[in-house]
N, C-alpha and C positions, 0 to 999 in steps of 0.2 A: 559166212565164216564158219571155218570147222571149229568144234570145241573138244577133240579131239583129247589134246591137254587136259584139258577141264574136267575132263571126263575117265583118263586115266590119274590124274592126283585123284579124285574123289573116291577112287576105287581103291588106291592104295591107301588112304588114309581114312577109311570109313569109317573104322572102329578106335581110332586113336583122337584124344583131343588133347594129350600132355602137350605144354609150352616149347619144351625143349627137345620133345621128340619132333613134332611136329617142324618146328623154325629148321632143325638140322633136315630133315626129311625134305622141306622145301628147296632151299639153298642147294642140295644136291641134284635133286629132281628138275632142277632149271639148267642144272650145267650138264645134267646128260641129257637129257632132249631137247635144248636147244643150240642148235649150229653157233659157231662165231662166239661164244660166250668165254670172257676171263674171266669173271668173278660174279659172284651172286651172293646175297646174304642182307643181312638185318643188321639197323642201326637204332636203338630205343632210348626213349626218353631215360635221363638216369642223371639226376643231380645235378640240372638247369644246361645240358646238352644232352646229343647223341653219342651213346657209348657200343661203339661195334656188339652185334651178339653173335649169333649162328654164320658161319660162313663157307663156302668154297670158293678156292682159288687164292692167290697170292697174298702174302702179309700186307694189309690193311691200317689204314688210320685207324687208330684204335676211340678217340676222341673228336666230335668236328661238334663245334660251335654251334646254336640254333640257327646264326644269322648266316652260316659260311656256308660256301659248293653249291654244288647239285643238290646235292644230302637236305642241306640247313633250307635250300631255296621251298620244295619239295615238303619238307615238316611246316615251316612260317605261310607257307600260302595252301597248305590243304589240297594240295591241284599236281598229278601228274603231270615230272619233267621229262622230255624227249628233249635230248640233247644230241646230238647230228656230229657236232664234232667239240668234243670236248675244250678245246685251245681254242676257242672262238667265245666260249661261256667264260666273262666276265666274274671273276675269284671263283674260279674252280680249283678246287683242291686236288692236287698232283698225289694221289697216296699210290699210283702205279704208273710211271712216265711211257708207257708204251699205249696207254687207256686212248682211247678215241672217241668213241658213241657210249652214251649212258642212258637207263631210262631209271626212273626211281618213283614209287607207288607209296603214298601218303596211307598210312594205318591206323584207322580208328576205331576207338574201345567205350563205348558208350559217350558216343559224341564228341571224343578229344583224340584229338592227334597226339597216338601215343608212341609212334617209331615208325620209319622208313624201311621200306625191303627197294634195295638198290641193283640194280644189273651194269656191268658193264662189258663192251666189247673193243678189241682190236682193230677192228673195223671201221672204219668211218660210217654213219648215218645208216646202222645196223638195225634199227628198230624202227620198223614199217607200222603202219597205221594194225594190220591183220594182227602181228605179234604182240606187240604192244595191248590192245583191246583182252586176247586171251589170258593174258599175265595177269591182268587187270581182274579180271574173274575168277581167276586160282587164287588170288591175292584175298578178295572179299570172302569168297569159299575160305579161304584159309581163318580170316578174322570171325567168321559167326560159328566156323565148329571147332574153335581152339580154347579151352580153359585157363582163364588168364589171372587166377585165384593168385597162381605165383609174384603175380607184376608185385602185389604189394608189401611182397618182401624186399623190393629191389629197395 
């Protein structure tokens, strides 16, 4: 597997560890370099759900439940969702009705799931084992060199 990715985030974001440069710097960095992509961005814990943060791409649920979607699945079970085709996932939340395939990457902050970084595509079954795996690694990169003194103002 190339980490190619991996290897260009870490290079752009070497010297940066702010919360909110960095989630926005993500979110964008996934929709130019990755093919097939409608939306990218962060969902973080915030007053007993997930409240949208950093994003690109079309207006967004701004709120989803711990227990709802892809989103809620993904936060409750700690465990990367691949979703193939989104209208076949049992109470998916429709916050873009053209969405198809989703992947969504569980974020943890000293042992607690503390917010979801979500992708989705127009595509049907868009996220292969190779891409999926790289994302996964920009993701973790992302959580151990990001400064997250902010979260406890939320």
């Amino acid at each position: 597997m190339s980490h190619l990715l991996l290897a260009q985030w870490r290079s752009m974001t070497a010297d940066e560890s702010d919360l909110l440069v960095k989630s926005s710097q993500l979110s964008a960095f996934i929709m130019q370099t990755i093919e097939d992509i409608s939306w990218a961005g962060f969902y973080w814990k915030r007053q007993g759900q997930l409240v949208v943060g950093a994003y690109q791409g079309p207006v967004a649920c701004t709120r989803i439940a711990l227990d709802k979607g892809v989103c809620g699945n993904c936060f409750t079970t700690g465990k990367v969702q691949i979703v193939d085709d989104v209208h076949s996932f049992a109470g998916h939340i429709a916050c873009d009705i053209n969405s198809a395939s989703e992947v969504v990457y569980p974020l943890f902050y000293d042992d607690r799931c503390i917010g979801v970084f979500d992708i989705d595509s127009y595509k049907l079954a868009r996220f292969d084992e190779t891409i999926v795996k790289e994302i996964e690694l920009i993701c973790k990169d992302f959580m151990l060199t990001t400064d997250f003194t902010l979260i406890n103002h939320w």
